[in-house]
Every structure is written in structure tokens, then in C-alpha cells.
ZADO-1210 file (C-alpha; in nm, 4 decimals, padded with zeros to 6 digits):
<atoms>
<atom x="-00.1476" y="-01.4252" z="-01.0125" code="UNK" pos="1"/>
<atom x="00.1679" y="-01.6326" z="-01.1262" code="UNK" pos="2"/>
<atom x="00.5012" y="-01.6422" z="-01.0338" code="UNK" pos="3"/>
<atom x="00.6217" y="-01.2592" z="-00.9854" code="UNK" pos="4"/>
<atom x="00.7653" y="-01.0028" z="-00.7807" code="UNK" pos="5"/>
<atom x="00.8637" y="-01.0971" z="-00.4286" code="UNK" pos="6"/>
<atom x="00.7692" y="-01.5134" z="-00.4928" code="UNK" pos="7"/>
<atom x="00.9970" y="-01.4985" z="-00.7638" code="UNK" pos="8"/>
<atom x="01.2748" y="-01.3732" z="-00.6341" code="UNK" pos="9"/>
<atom x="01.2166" y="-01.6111" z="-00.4018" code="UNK" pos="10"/>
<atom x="01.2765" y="-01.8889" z="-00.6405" code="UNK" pos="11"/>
<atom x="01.5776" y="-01.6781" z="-00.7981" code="UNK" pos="12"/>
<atom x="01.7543" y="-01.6510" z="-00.4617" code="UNK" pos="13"/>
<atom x="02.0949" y="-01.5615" z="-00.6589" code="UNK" pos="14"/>
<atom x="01.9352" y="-01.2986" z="-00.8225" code="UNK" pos="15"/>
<atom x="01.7441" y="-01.1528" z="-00.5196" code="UNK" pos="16"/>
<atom x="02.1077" y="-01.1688" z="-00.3046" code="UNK" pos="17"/>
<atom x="02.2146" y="-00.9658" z="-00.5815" code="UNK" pos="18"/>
<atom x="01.9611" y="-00.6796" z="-00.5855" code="UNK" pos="19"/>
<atom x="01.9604" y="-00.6682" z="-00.1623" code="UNK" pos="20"/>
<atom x="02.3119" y="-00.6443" z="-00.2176" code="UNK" pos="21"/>
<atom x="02.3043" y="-00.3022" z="-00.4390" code="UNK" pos="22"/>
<atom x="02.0342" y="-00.2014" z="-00.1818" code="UNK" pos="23"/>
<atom x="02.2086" y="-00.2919" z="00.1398" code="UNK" pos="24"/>
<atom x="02.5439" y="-00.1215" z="-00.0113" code="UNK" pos="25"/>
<atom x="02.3953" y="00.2307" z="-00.0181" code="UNK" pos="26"/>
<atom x="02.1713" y="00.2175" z="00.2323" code="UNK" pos="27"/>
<atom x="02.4397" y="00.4341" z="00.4509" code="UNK" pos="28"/>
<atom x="02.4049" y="00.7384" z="00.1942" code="UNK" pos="29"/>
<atom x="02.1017" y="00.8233" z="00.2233" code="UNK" pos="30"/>
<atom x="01.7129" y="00.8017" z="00.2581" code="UNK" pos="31"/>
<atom x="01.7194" y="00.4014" z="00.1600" code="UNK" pos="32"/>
<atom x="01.3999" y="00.1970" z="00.1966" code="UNK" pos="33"/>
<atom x="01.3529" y="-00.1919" z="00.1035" code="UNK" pos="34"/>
<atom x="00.9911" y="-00.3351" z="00.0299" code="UNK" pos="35"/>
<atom x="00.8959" y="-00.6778" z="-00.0774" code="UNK" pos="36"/>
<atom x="00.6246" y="-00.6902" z="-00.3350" code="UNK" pos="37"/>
<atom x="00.3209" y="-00.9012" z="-00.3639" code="UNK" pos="38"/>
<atom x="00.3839" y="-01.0056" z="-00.0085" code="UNK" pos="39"/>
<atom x="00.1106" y="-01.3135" z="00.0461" code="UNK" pos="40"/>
<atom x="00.2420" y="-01.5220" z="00.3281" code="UNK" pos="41"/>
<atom x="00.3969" y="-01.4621" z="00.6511" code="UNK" pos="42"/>
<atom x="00.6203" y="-01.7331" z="00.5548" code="UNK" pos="43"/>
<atom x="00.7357" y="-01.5486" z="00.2555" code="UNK" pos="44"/>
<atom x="00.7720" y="-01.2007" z="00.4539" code="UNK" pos="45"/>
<atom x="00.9930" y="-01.4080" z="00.6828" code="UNK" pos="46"/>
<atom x="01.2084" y="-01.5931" z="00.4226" code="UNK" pos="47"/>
<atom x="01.2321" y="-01.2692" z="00.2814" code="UNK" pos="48"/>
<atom x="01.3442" y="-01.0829" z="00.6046" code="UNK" pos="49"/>
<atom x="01.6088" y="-01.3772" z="00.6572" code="UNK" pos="50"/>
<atom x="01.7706" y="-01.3602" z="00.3040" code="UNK" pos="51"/>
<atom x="01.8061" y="-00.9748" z="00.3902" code="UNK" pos="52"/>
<atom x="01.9697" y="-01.0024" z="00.7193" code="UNK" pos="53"/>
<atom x="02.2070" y="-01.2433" z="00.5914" code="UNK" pos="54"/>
<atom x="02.3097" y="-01.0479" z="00.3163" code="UNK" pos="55"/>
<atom x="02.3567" y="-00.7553" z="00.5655" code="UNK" pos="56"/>
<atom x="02.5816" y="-00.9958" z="00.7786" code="UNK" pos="57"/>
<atom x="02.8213" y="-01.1003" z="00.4680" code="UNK" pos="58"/>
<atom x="02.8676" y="-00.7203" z="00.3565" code="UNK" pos="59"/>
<atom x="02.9512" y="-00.6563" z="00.7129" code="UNK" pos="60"/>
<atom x="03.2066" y="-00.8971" z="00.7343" code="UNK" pos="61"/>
<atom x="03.3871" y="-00.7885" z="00.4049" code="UNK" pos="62"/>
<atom x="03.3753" y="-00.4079" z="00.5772" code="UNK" pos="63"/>
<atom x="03.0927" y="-00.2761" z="00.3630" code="UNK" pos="64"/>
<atom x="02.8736" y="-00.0085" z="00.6182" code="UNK" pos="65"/>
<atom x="02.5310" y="-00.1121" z="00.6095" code="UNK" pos="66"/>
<atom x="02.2396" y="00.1419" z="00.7847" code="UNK" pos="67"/>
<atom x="02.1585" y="-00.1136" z="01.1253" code="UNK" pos="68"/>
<atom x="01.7600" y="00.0553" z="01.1486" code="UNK" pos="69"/>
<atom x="01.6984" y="00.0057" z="00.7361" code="UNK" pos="70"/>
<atom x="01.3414" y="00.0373" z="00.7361" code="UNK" pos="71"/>
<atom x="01.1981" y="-00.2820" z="00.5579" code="UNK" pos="72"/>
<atom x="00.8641" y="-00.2913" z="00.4669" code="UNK" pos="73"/>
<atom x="00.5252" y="-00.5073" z="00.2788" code="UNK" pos="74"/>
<atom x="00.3494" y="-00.4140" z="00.0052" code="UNK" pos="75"/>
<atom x="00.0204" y="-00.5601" z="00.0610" code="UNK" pos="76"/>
<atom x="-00.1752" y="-00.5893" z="-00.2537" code="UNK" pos="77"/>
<atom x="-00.3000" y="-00.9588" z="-00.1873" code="UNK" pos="78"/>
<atom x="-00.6089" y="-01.0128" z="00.0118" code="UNK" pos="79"/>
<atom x="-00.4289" y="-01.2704" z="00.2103" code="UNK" pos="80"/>
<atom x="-00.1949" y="-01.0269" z="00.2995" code="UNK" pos="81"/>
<atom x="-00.4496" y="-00.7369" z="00.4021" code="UNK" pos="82"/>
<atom x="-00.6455" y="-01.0107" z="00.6377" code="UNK" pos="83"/>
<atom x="-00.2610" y="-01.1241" z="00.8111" code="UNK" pos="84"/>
<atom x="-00.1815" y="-00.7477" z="00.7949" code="UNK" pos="85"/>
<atom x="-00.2051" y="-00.7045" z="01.2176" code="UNK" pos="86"/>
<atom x="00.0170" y="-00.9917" z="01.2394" code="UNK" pos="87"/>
<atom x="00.2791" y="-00.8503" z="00.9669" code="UNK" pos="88"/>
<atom x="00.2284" y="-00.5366" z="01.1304" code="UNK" pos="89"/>
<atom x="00.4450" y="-00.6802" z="01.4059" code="UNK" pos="90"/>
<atom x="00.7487" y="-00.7548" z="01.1511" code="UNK" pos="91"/>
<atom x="00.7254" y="-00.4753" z="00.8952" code="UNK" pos="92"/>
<atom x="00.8424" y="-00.1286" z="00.8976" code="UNK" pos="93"/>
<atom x="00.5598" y="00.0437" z="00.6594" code="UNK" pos="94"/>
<atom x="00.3061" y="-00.0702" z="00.4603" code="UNK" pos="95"/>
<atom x="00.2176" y="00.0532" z="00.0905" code="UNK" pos="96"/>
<atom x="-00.1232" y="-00.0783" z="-00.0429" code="UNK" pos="97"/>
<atom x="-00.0873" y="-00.1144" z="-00.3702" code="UNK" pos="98"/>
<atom x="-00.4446" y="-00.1016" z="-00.4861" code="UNK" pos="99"/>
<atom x="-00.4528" y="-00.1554" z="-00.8487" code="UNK" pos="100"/>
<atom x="-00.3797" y="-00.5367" z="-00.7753" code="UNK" pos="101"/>
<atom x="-00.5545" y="-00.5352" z="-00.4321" code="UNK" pos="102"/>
<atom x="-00.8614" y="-00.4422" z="-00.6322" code="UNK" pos="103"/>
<atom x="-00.8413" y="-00.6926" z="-00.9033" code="UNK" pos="104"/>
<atom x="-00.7469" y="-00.9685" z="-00.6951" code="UNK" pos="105"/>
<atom x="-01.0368" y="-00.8986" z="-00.4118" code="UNK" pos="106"/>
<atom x="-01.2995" y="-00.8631" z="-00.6498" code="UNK" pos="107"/>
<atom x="-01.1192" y="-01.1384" z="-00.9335" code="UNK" pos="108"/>
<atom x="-01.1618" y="-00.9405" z="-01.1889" code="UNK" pos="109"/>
<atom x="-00.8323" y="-00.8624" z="-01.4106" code="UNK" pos="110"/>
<atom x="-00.8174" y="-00.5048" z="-01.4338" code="UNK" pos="111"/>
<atom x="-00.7148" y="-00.5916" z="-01.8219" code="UNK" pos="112"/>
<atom x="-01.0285" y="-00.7582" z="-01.8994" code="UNK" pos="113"/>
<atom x="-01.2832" y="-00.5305" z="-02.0353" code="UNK" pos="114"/>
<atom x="-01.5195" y="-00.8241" z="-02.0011" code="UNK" pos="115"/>
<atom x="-01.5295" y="-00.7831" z="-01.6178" code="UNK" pos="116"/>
<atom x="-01.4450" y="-00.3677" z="-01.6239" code="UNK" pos="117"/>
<atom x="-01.7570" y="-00.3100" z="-01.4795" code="UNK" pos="118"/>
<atom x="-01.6726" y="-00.5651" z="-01.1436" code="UNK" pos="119"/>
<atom x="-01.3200" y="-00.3594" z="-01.1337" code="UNK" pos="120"/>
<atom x="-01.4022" y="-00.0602" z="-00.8996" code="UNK" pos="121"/>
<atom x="-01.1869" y="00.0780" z="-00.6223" code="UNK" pos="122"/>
<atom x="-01.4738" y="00.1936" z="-00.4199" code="UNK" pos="123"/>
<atom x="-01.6073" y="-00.1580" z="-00.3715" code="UNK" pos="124"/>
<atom x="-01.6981" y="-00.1592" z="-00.0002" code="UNK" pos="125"/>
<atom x="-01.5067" y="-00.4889" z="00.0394" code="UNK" pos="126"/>
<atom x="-01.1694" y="-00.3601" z="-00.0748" code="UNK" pos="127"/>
<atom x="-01.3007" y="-00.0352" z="00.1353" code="UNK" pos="128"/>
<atom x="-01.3140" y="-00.2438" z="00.4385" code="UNK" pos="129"/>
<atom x="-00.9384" y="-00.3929" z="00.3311" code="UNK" pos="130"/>
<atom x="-00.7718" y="-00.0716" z="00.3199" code="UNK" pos="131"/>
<atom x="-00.9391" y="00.0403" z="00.6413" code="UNK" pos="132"/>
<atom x="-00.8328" y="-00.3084" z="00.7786" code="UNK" pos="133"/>
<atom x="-00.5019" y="-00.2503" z="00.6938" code="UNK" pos="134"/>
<atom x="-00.4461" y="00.1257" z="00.7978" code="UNK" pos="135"/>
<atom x="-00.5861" y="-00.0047" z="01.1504" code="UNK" pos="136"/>
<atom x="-00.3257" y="-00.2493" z="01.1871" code="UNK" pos="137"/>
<atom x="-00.0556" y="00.0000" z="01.1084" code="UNK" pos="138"/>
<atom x="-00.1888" y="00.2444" z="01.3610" code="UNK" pos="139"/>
<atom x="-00.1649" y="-00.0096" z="01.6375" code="UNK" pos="140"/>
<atom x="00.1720" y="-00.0469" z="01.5802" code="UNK" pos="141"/>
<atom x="00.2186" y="00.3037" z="01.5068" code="UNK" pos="142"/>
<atom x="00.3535" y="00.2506" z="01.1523" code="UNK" pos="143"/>
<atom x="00.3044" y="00.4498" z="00.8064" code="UNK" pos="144"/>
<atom x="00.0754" y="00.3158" z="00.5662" code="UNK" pos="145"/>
<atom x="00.1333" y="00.4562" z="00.2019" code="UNK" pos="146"/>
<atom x="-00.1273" y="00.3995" z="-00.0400" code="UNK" pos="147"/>
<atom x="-00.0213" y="00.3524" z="-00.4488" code="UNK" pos="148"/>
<atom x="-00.1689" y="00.3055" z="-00.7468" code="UNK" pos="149"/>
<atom x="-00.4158" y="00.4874" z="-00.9451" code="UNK" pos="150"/>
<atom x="-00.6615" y="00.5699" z="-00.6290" code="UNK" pos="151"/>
<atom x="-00.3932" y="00.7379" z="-00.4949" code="UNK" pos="152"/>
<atom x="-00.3808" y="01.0074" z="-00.7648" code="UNK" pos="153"/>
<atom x="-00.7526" y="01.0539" z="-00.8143" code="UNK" pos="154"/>
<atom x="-00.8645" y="01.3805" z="-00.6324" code="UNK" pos="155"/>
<atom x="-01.1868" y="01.1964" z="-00.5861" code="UNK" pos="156"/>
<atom x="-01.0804" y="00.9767" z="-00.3260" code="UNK" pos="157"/>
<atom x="-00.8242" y="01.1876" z="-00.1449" code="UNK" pos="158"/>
<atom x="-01.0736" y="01.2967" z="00.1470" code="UNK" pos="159"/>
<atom x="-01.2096" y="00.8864" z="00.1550" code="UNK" pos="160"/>
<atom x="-00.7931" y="00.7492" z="00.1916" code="UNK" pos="161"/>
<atom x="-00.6977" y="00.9957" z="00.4843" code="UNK" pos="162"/>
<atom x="-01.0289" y="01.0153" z="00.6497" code="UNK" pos="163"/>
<atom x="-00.9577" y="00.6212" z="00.6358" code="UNK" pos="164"/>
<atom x="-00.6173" y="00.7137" z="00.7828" code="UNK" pos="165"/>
<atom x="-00.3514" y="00.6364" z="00.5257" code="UNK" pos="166"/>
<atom x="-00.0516" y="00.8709" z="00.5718" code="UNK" pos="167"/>
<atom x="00.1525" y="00.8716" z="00.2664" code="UNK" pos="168"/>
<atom x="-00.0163" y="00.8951" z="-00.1083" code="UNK" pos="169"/>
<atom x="00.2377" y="00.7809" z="-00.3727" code="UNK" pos="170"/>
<atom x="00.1403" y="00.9739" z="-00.7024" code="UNK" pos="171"/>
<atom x="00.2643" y="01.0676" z="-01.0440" code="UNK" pos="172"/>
<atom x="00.4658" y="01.3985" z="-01.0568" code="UNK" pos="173"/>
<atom x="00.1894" y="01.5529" z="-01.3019" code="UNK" pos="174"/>
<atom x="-00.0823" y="01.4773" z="-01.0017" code="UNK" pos="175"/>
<atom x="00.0911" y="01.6503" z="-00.7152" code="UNK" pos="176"/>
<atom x="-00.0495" y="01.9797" z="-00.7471" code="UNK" pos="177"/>
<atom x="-00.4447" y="01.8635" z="-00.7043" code="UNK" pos="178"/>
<atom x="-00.3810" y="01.6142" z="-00.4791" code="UNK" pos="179"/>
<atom x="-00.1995" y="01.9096" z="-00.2596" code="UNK" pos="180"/>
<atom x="-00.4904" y="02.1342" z="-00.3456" code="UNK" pos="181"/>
<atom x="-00.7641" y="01.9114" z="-00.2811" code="UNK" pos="182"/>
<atom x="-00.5767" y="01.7986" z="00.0994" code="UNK" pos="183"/>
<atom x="-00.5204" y="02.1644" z="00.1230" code="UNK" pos="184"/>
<atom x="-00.8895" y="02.2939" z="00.0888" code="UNK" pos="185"/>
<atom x="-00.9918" y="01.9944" z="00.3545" code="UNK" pos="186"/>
<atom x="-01.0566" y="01.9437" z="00.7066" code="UNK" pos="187"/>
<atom x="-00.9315" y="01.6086" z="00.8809" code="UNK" pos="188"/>
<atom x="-01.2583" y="01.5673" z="01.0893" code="UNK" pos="189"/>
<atom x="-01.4799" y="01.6163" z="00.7941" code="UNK" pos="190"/>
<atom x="-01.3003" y="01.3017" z="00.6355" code="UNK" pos="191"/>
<atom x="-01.2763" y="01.1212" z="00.8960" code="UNK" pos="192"/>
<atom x="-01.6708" y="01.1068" z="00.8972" code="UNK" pos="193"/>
<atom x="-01.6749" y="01.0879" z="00.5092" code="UNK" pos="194"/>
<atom x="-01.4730" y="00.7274" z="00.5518" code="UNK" pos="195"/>
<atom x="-01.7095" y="00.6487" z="00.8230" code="UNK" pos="196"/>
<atom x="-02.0010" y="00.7222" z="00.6366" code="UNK" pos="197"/>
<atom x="-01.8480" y="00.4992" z="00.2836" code="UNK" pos="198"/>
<atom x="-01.7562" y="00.2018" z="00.5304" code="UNK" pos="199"/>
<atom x="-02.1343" y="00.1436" z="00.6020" code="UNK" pos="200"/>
<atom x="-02.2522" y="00.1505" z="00.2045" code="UNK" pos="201"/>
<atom x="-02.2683" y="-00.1799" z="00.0635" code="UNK" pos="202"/>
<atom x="-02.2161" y="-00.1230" z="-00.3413" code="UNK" pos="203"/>
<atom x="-01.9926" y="00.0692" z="-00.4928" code="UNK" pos="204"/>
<atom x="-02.2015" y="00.2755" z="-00.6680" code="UNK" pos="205"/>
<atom x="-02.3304" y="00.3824" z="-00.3301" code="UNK" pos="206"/>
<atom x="-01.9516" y="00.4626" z="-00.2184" code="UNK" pos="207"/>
<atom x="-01.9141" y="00.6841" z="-00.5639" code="UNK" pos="208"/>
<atom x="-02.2317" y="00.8864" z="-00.5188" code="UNK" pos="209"/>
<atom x="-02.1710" y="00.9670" z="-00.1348" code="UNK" pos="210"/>
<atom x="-01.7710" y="01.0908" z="-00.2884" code="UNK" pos="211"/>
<atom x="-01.9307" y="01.2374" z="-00.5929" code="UNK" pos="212"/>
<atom x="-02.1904" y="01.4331" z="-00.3704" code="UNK" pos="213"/>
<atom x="-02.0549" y="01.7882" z="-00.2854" code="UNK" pos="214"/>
<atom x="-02.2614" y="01.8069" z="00.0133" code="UNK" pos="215"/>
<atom x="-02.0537" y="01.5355" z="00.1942" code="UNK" pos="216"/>
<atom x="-01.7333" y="01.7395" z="00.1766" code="UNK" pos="217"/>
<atom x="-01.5673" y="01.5281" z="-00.1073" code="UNK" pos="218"/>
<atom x="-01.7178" y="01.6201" z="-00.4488" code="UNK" pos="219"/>
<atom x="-01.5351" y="01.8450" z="-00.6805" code="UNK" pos="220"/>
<atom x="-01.3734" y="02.1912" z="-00.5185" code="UNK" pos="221"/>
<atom x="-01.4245" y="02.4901" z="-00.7158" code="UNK" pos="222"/>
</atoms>
């Protein structure tokens, strides 16, 4: 909530032109990706888009090479976003859900407040049915979806994400290896019915106990 990431830079256009500037300028060297964050509106995706391109154009025209397929892309941590996410899959590159603010703004409780810790839960079937809204708007446009933020490094819900059909998981360094073990000791079909089975619980306590459960294929591996 507030005035941050991408709806600030909006109001700071100077500032923005700046940063797309440093982006845009190596974009030729190498593996360069943009993404707006906290992407709410269309209109803001699009403002956002149109500030990029126009920056493009003006390094262009003072001979600076700029990569012409940069892939651009939403972070969609806003439920508004996550509901509009077929139509931004039309305009976006990727996606990244960034869940630790898709979780605390779906279920309104500030993942800071230990007052409402207990409504803060990642495998709340509503933000379930988000991420497996989102992933299916990718897919129709056949674009990646990432997934961030602290689910992405828990081993518990590795099997739930890419049965779900996320692509990408963005994880600490110091994660990697269980992540890679747990994907590594897994079979795509069995998560696949693992999401399908989590998408029709209705707490999240049911969610944890059907992950937690080694029978369904996604408690702990010895």
C-alpha cells in the first residue's frame, strides 16, 4: 500500500527516465531484462511501456545500440493485477509473482503485523487460486511465469508451484541445493495432481496438511 515501486516512479518520471536509461544502455551486452513492480493497472503497465519506448527512441537517435526484442515484463503482486493478468498477458513479456505482497494484500493482513500472523498464510486457497490464475494466463500466451518470494524457497511448496505450472523459482543462493533436490526426486504428473488436489481445499490448513502429508507425494524426502 502507498506510493512505491512502479507508481512512484511514475510520479518521479525524471528519475524513472534515468534508471530505463542505465537499463536500455546495456541491454545490448548481455542477458538484460526490465520489470515494473507492483504493477496494479493496465493503465500504469501502459504508461510504463510508453516511457520505455521513448527512452529507447532518444538513445537511438544519439547512436546508443539498444536490444529491439528487450523482454519487458509485470510483476504481479497486487490482486488487481492477478485478476487483469490474461489481459496483461497480451502486453508483457514474463510474469514474476511476487508472493510475499500478493499474500498480504489478498488476505489484508500486513505480513509485519503479528496481530494478524495467523491470517498471513501462503497456502490460503484464495491466493492458491491467484497464482493458478495467473500461471494460466501466461500459458495461453505461452509466456514464463517466475514465482519470488519466500514460497519460492520453501521445499514444501516446490511440488504445489510447478504442479500449478510456474516455470522459473527465484530463490536465495543458500536454497538452491534443496529446491534442486526436492524438483530432482519428483515426477511432473504427480504434481500436477498434487495442485489439483490443493485447488479444491477451502482453508489453508487443509492446503498445509495435504503438502505436509507424505502420502500425497509432497511431504518431506528422506
Amino acid at each position: 500500500l502507498g506510493l512505491r515501486s512502479l507508481r512512484l516512479s511514475l510520479r518521479e518520471p525524471a528519475s524513472f527516465r534515468t534508471q530505463l536509461r542505465a537499463l536500455l544502455r546495456v541491454s545490448s551486452l548481455g542477458d538484460v531484462r526490465v520489470m515494473f513492480p507492483l504493477v496494479t493497472t493496465l493503465g500504469e503497465w501502459r504508461r510504463a511501456r510508453a516511457i520505455l519506448d521513448e527512452v529507447a527512441s532518444e538513445l537511438r537517435a544519439e547512436g546508443v545500440a539498444v536490444r529491439p526484442d528487450l523482454p519487458v515484463g509485470a510483476m504481479i503482486e497486487v490482486p488487481a493485477a492477478a485478476l487483469m493478468a490474461d489481459h496483461l498477458a497480451r502486453e508483457a513479456d514474463f510474469f514474476s509473482i511476487g508472493t510475499n505482497d500478493l499474500v498480504q494484500y489478498a488476505l489484508a493482513a500486513d505480513r509485519t503485523n503479528e496481530a494478524v500472523a495467523d491470517l498471513y498464510n501462503a497456502a490460503d486457497p484464495a491466493v492458491l487460486r491467484m497464482i493458478a490464475m495467473v500461471v494460466a494466463a501466461a500459458r495461453a500466451r505461452s509466456i514464463d511465469v517466475t514465482v519470488c518470494g519466500s514460497v519460492a524457497g520453501d521445499p514444501l511448496y516446490t511440488r504445489l508451484l510447478l504442479g500449478l505450472g510456474v516455470t522459473h523459482l527465484s530463490t536465495p543462493p543458500h536454497q538452491l541445493p534443496e529446491i534442486k533436490r526436492v524438483i530432482r526426486a519428483m515426477r511432473l504428473d504427480q504434481a500436477r495432481s498434487l495442485a489439483a488436489e490443493a485447488l479444491t481445499r477451502d482453508t489453508a490448513e487443509s492446503v498445509l496438511a495435504l503438502l505436509r502429508d507424505p502420502r500425497s507425494g509432497a511431504g518431506p524426502i528422506d
